[in-house]
PAZA-607446 format. One record per residue (C-alpha): y, x, z; residue in one letter. Coordinates in Angstrom, 3 decimals. Layout:
<rs>
R        y        x        z code
R        Y        X        Z    a
...
</rs>
This chain:
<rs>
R        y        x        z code
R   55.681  156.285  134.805    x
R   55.205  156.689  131.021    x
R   58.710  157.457  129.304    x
R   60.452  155.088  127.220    x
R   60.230  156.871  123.867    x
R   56.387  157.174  124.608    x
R   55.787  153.295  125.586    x
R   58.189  152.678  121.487    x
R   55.572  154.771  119.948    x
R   52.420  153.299  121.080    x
R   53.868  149.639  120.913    x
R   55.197  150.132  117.176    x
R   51.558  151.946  117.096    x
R   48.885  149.537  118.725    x
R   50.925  145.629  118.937    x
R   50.946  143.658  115.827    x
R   54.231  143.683  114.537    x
R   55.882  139.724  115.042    x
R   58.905  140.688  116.448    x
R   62.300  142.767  116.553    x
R   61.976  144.547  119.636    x
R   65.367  145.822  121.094    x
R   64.661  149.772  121.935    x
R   64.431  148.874  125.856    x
R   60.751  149.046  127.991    x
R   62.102  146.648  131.035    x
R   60.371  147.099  133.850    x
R   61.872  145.495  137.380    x
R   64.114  142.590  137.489    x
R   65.864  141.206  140.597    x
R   67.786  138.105  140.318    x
R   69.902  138.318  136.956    x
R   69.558  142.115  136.951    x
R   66.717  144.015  135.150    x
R   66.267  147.917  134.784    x
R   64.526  149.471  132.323    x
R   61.337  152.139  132.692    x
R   64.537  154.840  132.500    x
R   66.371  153.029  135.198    x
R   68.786  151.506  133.472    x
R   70.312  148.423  134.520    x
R   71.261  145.279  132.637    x
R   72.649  142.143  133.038    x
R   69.893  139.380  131.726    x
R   71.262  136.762  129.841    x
R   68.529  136.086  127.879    x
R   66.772  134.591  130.650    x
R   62.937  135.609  128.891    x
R   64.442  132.863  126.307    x
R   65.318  130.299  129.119    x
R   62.207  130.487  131.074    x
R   63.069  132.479  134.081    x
R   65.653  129.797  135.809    x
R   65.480  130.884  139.301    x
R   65.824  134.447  138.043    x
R   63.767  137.669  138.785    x
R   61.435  138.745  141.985    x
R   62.577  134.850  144.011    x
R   61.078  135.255  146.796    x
R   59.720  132.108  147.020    x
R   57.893  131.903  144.038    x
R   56.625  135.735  144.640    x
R   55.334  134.424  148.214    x
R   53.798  131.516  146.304    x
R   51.945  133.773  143.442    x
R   50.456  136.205  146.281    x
R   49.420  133.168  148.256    x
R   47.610  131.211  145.610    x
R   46.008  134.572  144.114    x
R   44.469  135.045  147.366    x
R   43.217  131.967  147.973    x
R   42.584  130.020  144.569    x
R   43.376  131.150  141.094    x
R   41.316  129.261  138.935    x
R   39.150  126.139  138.799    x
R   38.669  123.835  135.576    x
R   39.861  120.217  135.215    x
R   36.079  118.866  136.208    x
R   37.667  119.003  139.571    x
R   41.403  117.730  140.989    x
R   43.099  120.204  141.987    x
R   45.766  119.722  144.371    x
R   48.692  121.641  143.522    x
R   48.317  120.232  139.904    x
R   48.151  116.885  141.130    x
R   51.355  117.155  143.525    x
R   53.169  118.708  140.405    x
R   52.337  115.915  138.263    x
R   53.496  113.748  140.898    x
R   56.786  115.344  141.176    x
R   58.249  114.952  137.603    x
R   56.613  111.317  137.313    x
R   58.721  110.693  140.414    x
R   62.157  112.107  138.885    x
R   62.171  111.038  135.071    x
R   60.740  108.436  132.741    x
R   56.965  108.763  133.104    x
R   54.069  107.868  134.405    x
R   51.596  110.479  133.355    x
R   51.464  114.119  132.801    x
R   49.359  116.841  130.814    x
R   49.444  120.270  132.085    x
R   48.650  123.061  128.868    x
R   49.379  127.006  128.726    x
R   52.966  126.957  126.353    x
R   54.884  125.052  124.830    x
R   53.764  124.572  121.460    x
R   50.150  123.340  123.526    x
R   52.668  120.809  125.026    x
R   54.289  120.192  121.479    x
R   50.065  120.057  120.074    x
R   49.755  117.067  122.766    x
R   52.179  115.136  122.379    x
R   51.546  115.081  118.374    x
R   48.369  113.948  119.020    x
R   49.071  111.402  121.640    x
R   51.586  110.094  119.485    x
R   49.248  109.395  116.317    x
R   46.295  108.491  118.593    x
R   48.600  105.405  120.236    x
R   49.919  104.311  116.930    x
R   46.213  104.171  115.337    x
R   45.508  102.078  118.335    x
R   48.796  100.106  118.227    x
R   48.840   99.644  114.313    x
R   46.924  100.880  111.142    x
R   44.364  104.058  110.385    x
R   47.158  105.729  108.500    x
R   49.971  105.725  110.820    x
R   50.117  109.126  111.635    x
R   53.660  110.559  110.462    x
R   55.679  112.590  112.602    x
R   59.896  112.646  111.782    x
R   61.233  115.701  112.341    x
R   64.529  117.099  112.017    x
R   65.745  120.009  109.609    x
R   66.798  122.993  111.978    x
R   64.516  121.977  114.696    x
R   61.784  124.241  116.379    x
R   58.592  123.212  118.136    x
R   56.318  126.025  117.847    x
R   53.965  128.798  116.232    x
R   50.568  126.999  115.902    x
R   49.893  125.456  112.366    x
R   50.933  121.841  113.757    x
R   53.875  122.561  115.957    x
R   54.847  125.194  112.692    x
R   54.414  122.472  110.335    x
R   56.473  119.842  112.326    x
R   59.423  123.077  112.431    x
R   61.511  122.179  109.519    x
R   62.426  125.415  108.480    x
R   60.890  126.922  105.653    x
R   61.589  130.715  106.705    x
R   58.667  129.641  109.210    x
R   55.773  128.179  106.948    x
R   56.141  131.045  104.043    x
R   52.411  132.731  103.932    x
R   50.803  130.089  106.179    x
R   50.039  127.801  103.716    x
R   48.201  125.419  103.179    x
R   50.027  123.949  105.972    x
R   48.693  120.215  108.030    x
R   49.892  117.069  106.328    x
R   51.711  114.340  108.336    x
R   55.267  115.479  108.280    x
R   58.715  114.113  107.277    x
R   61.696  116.271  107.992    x
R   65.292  114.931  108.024    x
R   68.202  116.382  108.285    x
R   69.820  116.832  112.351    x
R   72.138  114.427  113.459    x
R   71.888  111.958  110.869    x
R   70.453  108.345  112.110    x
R   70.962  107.006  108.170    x
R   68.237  109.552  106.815    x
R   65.953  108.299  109.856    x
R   66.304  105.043  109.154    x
R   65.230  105.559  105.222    x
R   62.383  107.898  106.658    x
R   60.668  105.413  108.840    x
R   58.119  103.403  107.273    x
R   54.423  102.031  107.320    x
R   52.875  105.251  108.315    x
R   55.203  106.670  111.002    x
R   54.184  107.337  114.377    x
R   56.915  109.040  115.749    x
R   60.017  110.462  115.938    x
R   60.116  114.197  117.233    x
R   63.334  115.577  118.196    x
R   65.172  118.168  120.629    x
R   67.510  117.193  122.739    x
R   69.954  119.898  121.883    x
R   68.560  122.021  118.641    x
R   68.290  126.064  120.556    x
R   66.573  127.946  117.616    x
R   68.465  125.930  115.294    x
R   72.177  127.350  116.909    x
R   72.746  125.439  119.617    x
R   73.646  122.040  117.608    x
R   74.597  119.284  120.169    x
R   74.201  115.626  118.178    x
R   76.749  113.145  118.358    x
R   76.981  110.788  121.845    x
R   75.518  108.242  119.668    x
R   72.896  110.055  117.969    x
R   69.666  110.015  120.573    x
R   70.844  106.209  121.536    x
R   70.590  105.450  117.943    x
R   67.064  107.045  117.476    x
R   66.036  105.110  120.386    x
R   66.957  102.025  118.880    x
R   65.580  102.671  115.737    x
R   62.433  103.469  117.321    x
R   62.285  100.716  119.180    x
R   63.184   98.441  116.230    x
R   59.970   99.874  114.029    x
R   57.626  100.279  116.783    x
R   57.138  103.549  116.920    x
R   57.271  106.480  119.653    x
R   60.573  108.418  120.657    x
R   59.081  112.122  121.222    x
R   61.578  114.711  123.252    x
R   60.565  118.404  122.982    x
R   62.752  119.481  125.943    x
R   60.683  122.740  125.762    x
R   64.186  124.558  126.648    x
R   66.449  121.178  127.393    x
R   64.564  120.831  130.340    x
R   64.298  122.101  133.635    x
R   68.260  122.237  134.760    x
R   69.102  124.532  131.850    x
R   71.952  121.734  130.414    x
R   73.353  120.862  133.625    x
R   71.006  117.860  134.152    x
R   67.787  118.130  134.979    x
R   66.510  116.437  131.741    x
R   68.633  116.683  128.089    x
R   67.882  113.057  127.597    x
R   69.969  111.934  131.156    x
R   73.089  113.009  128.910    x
R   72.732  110.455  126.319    x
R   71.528  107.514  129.165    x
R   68.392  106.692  126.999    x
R   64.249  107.751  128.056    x
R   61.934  109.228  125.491    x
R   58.113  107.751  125.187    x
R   56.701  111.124  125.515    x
R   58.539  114.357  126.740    x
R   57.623  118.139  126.397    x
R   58.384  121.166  129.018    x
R   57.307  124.675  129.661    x
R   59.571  127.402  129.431    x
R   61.262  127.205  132.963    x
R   58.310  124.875  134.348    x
R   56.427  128.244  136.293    x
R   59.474  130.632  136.067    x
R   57.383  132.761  133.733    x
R   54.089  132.018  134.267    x
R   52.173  129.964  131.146    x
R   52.556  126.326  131.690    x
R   53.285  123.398  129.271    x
R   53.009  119.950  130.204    x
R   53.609  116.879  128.054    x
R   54.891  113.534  129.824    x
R   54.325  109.991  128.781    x
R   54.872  106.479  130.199    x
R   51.896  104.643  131.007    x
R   51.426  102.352  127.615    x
R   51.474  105.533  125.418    x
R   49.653  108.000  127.620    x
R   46.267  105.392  128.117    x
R   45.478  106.298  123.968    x
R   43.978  109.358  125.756    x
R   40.626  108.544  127.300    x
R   37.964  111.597  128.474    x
R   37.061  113.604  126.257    x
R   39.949  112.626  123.776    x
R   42.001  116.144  124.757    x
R   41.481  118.602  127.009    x
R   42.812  122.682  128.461    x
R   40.421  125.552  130.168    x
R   43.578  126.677  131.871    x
R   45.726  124.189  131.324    x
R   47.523  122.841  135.263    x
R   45.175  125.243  136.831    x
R   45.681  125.939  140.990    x
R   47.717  128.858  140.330    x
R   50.017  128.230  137.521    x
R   50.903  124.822  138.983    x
R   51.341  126.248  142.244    x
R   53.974  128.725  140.937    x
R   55.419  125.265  138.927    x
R   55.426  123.108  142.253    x
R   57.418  126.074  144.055    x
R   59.758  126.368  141.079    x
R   60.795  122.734  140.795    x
R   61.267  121.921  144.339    x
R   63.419  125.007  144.694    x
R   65.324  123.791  141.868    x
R   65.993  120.062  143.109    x
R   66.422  121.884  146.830    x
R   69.102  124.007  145.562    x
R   70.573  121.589  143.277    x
R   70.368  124.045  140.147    x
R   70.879  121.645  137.904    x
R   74.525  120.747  139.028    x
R   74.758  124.736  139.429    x
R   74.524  125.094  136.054    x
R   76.971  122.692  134.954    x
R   79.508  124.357  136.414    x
R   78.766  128.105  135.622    x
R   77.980  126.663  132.027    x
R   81.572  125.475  131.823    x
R   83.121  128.858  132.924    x
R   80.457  130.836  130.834    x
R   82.229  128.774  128.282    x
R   85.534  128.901  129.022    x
R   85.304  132.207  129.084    x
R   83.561  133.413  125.874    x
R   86.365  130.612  124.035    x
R   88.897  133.024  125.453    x
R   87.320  136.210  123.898    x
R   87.196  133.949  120.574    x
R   90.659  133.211  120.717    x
R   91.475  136.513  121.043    x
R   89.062  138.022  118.587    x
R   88.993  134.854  115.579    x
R   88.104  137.864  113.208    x
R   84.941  138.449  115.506    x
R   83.993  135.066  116.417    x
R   84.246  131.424  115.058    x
R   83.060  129.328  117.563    x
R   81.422  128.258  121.211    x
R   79.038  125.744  121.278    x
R   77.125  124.608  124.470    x
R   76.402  122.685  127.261    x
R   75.308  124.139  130.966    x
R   73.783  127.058  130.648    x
R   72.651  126.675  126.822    x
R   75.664  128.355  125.159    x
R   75.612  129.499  121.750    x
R   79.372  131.600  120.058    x
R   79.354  131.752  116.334    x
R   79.674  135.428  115.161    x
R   81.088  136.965  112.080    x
R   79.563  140.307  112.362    x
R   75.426  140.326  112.436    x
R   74.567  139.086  115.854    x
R   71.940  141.661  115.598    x
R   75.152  144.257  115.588    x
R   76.737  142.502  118.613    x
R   73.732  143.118  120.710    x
R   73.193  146.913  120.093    x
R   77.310  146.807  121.206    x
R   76.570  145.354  124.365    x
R   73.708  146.926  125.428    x
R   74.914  150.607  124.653    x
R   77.810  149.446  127.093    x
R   75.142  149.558  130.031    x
R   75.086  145.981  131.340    x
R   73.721  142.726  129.163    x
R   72.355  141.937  125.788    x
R   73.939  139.196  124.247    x
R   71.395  136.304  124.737    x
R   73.569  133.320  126.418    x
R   70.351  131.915  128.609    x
R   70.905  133.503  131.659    x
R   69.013  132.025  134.963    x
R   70.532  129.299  136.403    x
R   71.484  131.129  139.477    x
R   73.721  133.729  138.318    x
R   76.540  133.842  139.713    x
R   80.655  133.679  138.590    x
R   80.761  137.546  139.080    x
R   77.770  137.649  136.801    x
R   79.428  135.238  134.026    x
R   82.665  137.013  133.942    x
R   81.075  140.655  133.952    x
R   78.788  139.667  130.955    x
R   81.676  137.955  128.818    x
R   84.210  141.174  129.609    x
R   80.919  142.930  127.981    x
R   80.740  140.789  125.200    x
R   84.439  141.069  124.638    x
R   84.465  144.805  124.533    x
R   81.429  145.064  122.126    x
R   83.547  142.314  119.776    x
R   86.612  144.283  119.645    x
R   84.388  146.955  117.883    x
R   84.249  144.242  114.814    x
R   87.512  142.613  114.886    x
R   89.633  144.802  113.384    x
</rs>
């Protein structure tokens, strides 16, 4: 196997450079443990950036991948395809919707519902109602749209000119939506909990509120529960916090356990404004990717990960508000619910990282897979403390 400092130089050599890699080639994972092409091992609680929920190598989902591959990878959506179909089934039958579109990521999924949203309210209003709300902080993807509807600015700098249609708003804050929403808005796009943003959890009121005002102007409630969903919060959907349903709903991430997959949910009213020929995915729900998704969720409800997470969320948090009571010189605060945990850091968080993963075990990246375990939790946050106490002096 080709050495670590060997795979560095041909990555920083040959791959465009649109990330910060970490100096770590990982090559085997096993539940919440990885090991690197030098045979290290390391906690993950980074989770692949909450997609791998049912952690590394499950057997289920491996059996699944070898099964499918041999039978049936690939078929276009000319046909029905089974698997797809019994997936779609599935989350119609446990949240809001009615209908589902299967893409390859989750800014595809993000891409959908935009357009779903401002092809309904064409139908259900005027030729210029088109607007999409969205909120400062928020993230929704890398293409120009999903960029575009990102309200951070460090994102659109040297992609310009960037797609019209776009109102941003500041998080949390149902008095700027209200002044936002006018003639030409379609929709209101919003995560659940904000993840790139730093973990910012609205107010119990805040996605109740949006509902209503949504309601009041006619005009769609859009969820991007890209990371929200899937178990990761300790319900199986963000919105089943706040007791209110979206109009249209986004996923991937967790969806196929790492294999591509976005799908965009809508009730039956708003998902008829797409007719054939009106959208469309060459990959998109194909036999094997929704194969691997159909494995994935019924695992999930079967071994009620959701409710798992709730509770190893709450020690996960517990714990690390310990570590910042001890350390208030290296951290500020914990912010978080189930396993979506964010702690407020006075040194670079970049600086943290290198600390933990030079101790041998974790990097700190508070996604982990919903099944880890307690031993896992409290190993990783006696990690974490260690590499603070390096900064808190």
């Amino acid at each position: 196997m080709t050495d670590t400092k060997t795979l560095i130089e041909w990555a920083d050599k040959h791959l465009m450079t649109t990330a910060k890699r970490a100096p770590v080639a990982l090559v085997r994972g096993e539940g919440v443990r990885v090991w690197d092409s030098d045979g290290k091992e390391y906690l993950d609680f980074t989770g692949g950036i909450a997609v791998t929920a049912l952690g590394h190598s499950h057997p289920k989902v491996v059996g699944t991948m070898r099964e499918q591959a041999a039978t049936l990878l690939h078929v276009s959506n000319l046909f029905y395809i089974p698997q797809q179909t019994q997936l779609a089934k599935l989350l119609c039958d446990h949240s809001f919707a009615d209908r589902v579109f299967f893409s390859n990521s989750g800014a595809e999924a993000n891409e959908t519902a935009i357009k779903l949203a401002r092809k309904w309210a064409k139908e259900h209003g005027a030729s210029d109602r088109g607007d999409i709300i969205t909120m400062r902080g928020g993230f929704h993807g890398r293409t120009l749209a999903t960029v575009t509807a990102t309200a951070q600015e460090k994102y659109h700098h040297g992609f310009e000119p960037l797609p019209g249609g776009f109102k941003y708003v500041p998080f949390n804050d149902l008095r700027a939506v209200e002044r936002a929403i006018d003639s030409h808005t379609a929709a209101v796009m919003v995560e659940p909990i904000q993840g790139e943003g730093g973990i910012n959890i609205p107010d119990d009121g805040y996605l109740p509120g949006l509902r209503k005002l949504c309601d009041e102007a006619g005009v769609l409630l859009v969820l991007d529960e890209i990371q929200t969903g899937m178990g990761r919060t300790g319900r199986l959907w963000g919105y089943e916090h706040s007791g209110i349903e979206p109009d249209i709903m986004t996923l991937a991430k967790a969806l196929a356990n790492g294999v591509p997959i976005g799908a965009t949910l809508a009730t039956e009213s708003v998902a008829s404004a797409f007719t054939p020929g009106t959208h469309g995915s060459t990959f998109g729900g194909n036999p094997f990717v929704t194969a691997v998704g159909l494995t994935v969720f019924t695992t999930m409800m079967e071994e009620r990960l959701p409710e798992r997470a709730a509770a190893t969320g709450r020690l996960l948090r517990e714990q690390l508000e310990a570590v910042r009571a001890r350390q208030p010189k290296a951290a500020t605060a914990v912010r978080g619910r189930g396993l979506l945990v964010g702690m407020d850091l006075v040194p670079p968080v970049g600086d943290v990282i290198s600390a933990c993963r030079q101790r041998g075990d974790n990097t700190l990246r508070l996604a982990p897979p919903l099944v880890v375990d307690e031993a896992s939790v409290r190993r990783a946050v006696e990690i974490i403390d260690q590499a603070l106490a390096g900064f808190g002096r």
